[in-house]
C-alpha positions in Angstrom: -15.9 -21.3 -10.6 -15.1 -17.5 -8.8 -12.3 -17.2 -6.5 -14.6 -16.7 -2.8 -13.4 -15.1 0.3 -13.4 -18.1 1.9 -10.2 -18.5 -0.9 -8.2 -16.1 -0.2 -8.7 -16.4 3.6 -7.4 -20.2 3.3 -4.5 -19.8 0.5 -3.1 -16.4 1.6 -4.0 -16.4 5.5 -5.8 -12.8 5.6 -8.7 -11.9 8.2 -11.6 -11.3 6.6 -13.4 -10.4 10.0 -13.2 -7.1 11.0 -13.3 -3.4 9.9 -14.0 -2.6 6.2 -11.0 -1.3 4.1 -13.2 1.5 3.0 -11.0 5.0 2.4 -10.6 7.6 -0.5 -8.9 7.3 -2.8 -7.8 10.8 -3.2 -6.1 13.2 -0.1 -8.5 16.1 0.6 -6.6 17.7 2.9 -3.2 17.3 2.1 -1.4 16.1 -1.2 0.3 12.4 -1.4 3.5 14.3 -2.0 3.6 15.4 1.4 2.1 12.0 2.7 5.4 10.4 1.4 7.4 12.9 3.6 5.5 12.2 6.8 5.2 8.5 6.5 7.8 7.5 4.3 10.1 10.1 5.3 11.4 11.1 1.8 10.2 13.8 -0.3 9.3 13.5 -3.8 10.5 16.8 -5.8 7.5 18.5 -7.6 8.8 18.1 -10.9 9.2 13.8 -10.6 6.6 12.7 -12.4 8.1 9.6 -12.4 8.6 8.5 -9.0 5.0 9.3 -8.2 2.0 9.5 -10.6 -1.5 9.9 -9.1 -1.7 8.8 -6.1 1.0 5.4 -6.9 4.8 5.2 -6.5 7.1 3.3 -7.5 8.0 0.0 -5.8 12.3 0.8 -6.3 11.8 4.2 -4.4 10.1 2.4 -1.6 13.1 -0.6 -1.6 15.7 1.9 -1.6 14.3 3.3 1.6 14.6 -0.3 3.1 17.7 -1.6 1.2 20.3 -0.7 4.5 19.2 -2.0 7.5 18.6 1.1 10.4 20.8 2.6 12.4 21.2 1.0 15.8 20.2 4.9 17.7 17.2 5.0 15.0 14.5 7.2 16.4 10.6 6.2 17.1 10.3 7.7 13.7 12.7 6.2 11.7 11.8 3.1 12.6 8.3 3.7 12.1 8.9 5.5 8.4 10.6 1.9 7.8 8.2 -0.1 8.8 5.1 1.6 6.5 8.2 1.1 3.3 7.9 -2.1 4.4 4.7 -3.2 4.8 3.9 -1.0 1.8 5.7 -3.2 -0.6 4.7 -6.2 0.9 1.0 -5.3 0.5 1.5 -4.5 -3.1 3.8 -7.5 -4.2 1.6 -9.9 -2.2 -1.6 -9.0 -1.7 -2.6 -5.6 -4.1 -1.1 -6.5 -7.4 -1.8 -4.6 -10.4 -0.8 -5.0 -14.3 1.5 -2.7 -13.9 3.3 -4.8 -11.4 5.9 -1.7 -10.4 4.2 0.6 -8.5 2.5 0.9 -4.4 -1.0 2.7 -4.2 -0.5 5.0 -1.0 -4.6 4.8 0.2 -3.3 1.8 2.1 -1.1 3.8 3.8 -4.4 5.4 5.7 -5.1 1.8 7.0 -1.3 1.7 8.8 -0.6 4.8 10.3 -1.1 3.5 13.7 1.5 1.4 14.0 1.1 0.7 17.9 -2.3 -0.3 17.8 -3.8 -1.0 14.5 -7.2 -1.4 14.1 -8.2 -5.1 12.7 -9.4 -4.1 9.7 -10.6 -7.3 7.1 -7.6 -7.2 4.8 -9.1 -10.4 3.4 -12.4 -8.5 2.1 -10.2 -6.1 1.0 -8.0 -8.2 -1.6 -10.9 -9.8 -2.9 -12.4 -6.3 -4.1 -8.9 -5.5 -5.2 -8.8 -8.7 -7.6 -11.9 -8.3 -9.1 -11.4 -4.6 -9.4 -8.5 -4.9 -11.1 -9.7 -8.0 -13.1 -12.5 -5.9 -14.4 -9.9 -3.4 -15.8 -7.2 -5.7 -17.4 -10.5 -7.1 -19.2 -10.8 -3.6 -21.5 -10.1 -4.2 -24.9 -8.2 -0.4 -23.9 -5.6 -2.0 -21.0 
């Protein structure tokens, strides 16, 4: 018995109609360090290899962001930069989980940076892929 995208749309709520969660994986134009500053509003120093390896960062970095609640004059933003923190960890502790259990992948990020009016993308697809991706890889003798 195979967990089926009927599964995850009944147990964890997610749409699986819709557009395809299909991205790279890597920035081409611009690195992920600078992605952090425009979305995330933060900047990771160059040296960090730490706070951000590849294109992951680390869950703590993200929850520090959110940890005090935003000013009541917060700007369009601010509130915006909060909301991807957010959404980022909830993604990752909830729906995009890895063995390593610590850190975000920022691809998603590409899926939520129209905050006003998101596409409907099929986050449901999407988590399935994820599982069995990630399945595959805890399954090396190597991981």
């Amino acid at each position: 018995m195979s967990i089926t995208l009927e599964d995850v749309k009944v147990i964890l709520g997610l749409p699986i109609d819709g557009e395809v969660l299909v991205g790279l994986t890597a920035v081409v134009d611009r690195d992920w360090r600078q992605l952090c500053v425009e979305l995330l509003g933060f900047e990771v120093p160059e040296n960090d290899n730490k706070i951000l390896v590849g294109q992951r960062i680390l869950i703590s970095r993200l929850i520090k962001c959110i940890a005090k609640p935003l000013p009541h004059d917060a700007t369009e933003i601010q509130i915006h930069q909060y909301a991807w923190c957010y959404i980022s960890i909830l993604l990752e502790d909830k729906i995009f989980m890895d063995k390593s259990g610590d850190r975000v992948h920022l691809m998603f990020l590409e899926f939520l940076q129209n905050l006003r009016d998101p596409p409907q993308y099929s986050w449901g697809n999407g988590c399935l892929a994820w599982l069995y991706r990630e399945l595959c890889r805890a399954s090396k003798k190597e991981a």
